[in-house]
LOBAMI-762363 format. One record per residue (C-alpha): residue number from 1; residue in one letter; z, y negated, x negated. Coordinates in steps of 0.05 Angstrom, whole numbers, m for minus. Example, Ala and Ser with C-alpha at 12.3 -4.5 7.8 and 13.67 -1.06 7.14 Angstrom:
% LOBAMI-762363
num | residuo | pz | py | px
1 | A | 156 | 90 | m246
2 | S | 143 | 21 | m273
This chain:
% LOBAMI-762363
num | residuo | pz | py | px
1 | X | m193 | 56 | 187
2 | X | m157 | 42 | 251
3 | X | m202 | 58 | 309
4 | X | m219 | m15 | 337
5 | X | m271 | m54 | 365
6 | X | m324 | m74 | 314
7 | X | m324 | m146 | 336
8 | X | m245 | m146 | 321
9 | X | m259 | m115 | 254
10 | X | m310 | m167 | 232
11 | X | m270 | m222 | 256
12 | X | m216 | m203 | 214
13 | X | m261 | m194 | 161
14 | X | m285 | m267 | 166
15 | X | m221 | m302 | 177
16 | X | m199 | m270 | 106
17 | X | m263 | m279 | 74
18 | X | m258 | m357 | 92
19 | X | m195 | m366 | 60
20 | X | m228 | m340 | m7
21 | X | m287 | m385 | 5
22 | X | m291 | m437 | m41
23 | X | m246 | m407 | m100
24 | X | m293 | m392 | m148
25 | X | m245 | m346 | m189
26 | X | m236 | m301 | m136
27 | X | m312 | m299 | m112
28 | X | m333 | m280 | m181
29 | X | m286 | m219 | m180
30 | X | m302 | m207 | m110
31 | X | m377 | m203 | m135
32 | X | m368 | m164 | m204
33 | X | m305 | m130 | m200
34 | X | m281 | m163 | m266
35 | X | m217 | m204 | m256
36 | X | m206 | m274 | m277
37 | X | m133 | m263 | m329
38 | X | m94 | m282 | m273
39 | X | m125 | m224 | m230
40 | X | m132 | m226 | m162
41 | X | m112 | m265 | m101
42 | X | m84 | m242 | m43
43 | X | m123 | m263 | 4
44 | X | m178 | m219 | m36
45 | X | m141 | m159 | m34
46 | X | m133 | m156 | 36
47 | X | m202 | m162 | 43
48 | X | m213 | m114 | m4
49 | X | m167 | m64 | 35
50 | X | m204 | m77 | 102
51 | X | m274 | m62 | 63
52 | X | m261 | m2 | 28
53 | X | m219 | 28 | 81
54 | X | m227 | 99 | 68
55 | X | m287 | 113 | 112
56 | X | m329 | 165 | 60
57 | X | m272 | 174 | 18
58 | X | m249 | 265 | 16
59 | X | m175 | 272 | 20
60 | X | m132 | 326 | 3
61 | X | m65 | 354 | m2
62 | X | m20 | 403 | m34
63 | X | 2 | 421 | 38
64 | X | 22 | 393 | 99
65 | X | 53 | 399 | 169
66 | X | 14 | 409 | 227
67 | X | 2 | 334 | 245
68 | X | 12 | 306 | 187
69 | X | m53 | 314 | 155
70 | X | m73 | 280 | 89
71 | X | m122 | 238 | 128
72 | X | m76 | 207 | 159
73 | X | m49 | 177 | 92
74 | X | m113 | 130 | 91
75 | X | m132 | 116 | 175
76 | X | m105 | 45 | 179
77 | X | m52 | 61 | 213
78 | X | 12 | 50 | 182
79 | X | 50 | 91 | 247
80 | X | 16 | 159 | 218
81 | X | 40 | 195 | 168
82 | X | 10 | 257 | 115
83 | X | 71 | 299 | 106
84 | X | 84 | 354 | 67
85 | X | 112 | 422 | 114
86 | X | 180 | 418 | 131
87 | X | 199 | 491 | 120
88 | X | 222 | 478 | 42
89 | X | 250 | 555 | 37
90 | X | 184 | 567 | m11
91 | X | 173 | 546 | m75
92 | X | 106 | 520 | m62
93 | X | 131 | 478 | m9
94 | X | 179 | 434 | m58
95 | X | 165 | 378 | m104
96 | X | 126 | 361 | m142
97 | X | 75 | 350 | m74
98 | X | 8 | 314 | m88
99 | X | m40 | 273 | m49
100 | X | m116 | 275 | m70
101 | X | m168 | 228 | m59
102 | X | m248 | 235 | m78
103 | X | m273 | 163 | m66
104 | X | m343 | 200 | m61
105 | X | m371 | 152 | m122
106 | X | m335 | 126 | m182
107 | X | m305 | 55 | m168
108 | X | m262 | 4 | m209
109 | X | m190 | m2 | m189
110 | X | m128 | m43 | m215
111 | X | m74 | m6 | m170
112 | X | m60 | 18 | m105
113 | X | m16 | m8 | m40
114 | X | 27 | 46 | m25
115 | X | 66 | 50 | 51
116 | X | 127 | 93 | 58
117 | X | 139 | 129 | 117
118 | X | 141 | 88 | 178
119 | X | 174 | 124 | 240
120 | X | 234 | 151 | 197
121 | X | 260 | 164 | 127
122 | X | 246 | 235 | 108
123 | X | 199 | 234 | 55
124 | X | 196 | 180 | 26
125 | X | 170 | 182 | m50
126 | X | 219 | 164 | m103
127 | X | 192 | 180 | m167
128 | X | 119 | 193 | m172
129 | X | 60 | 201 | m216
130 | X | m16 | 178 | m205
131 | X | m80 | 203 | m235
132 | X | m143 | 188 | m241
133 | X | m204 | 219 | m269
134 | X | m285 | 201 | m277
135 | X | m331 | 257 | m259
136 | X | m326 | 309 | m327
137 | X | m264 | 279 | m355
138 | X | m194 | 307 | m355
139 | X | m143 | 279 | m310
140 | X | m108 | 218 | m343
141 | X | m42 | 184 | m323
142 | X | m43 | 116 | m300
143 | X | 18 | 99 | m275
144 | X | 95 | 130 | m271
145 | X | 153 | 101 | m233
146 | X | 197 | 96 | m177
147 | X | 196 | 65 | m109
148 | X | 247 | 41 | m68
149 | X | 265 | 75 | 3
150 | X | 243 | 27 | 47
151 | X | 176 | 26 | 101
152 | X | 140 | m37 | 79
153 | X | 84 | m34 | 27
154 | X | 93 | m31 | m35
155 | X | 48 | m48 | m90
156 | X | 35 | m2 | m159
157 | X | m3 | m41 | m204
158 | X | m30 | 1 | m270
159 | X | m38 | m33 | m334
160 | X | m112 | m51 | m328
161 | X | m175 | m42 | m284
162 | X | m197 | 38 | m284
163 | X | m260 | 70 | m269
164 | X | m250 | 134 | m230
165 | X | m281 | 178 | m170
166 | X | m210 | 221 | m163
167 | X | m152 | 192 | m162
168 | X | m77 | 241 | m148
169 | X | m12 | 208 | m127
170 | X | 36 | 265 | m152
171 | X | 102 | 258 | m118
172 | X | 163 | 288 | m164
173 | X | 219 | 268 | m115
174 | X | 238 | 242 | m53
175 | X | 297 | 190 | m26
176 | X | 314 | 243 | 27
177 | X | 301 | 313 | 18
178 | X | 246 | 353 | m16
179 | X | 191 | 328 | 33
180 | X | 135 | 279 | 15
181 | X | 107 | 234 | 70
182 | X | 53 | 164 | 56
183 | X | 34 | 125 | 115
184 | X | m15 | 87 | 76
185 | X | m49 | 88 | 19
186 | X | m95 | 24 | m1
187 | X | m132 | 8 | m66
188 | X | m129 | m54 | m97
189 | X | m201 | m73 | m137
């Protein structure tokens, strides 16, 4: 998460939490995970963001240029960027690049938030694939599509709620050039 002040943090916190409060649908899947059919609000998804944040979660990368460490994919702060190396003269430096994240327990999501690139255009994932996978199961595919070139978030919803520990954002191309950059990555419960 962004470094902050707690006090900051927490008020933020409360001011989203409050405008949950009193909708019972969206306390109950607050509380049990399970979503009400028409899923969840907003308002509770931005919470959710703030609270699982990334804190204990491992990430991981097929590579990446000094600077641009996978970490920075999941900090908060949507003026970092992971990005893959920029020397693309090797073969292990081109697409398909992936992002890896170990959420240190298994947890229930419905999709993810994902940020493109903030401070320029390079990077920027076109198509892509994500994956998820429960400790001693085999990857399994979730989710393939395209994204559009543009900064602002963008959310990837996957046909239902999924239990996983691992999940892999697999970038097969880019909008401009064979480079793979994500400012943000945020899970959606």
């Amino acid at each position: 998460m962004k470094q902050q002040g707690q006090g900051t943090l927490q008020r933020e916190v409360e001011e989203e939490v409050q405008a949950v409060k009193g909708n019972a649908k969206a306390f109950y899947t607050h509380i049990t995970g399970i979503p009400y059919p028409d899923g969840l609000s907003p308002a509770l998804e931005t919470v959710a963001d703030k609270l699982g944040g990334g804190k204990n979660w491992q990430v991981t990368s097929s590579g990446n240029q000094p600077g641009g460490e996978p970490e920075k994919a999941i900090d908060g702060d949507a003026g970092s960027n992971w990005h893959t190396p920029w020397d693309t003269s090797t073969k292990e430096n081109r697409h398909p690049h992936t992002l890896g994240i170990d959420f240190g327990r298994v947890i229930s999501v419905s999709g993810l938030k994902l940020t493109g690139r903030t401070s320029g255009v390079n990077g920027r994932i076109k198509d892509f694939v994500i994956w998820t996978r429960a400790e001693g199961v085999a990857w399994k595919q979730v989710k393939k599509g395209d994204l559009p070139d543009i900064a602002e978030p963008q959310t990837v919803r996957f046909s239902g709620r999924v239990s996983t520990r691992h999940l892999r954002i697999e970038s097969l191309s880019s909008h401009h050039g064979d480079f793979t950059s994500l400012a943000e990555v945020n899970v959606i419960y």
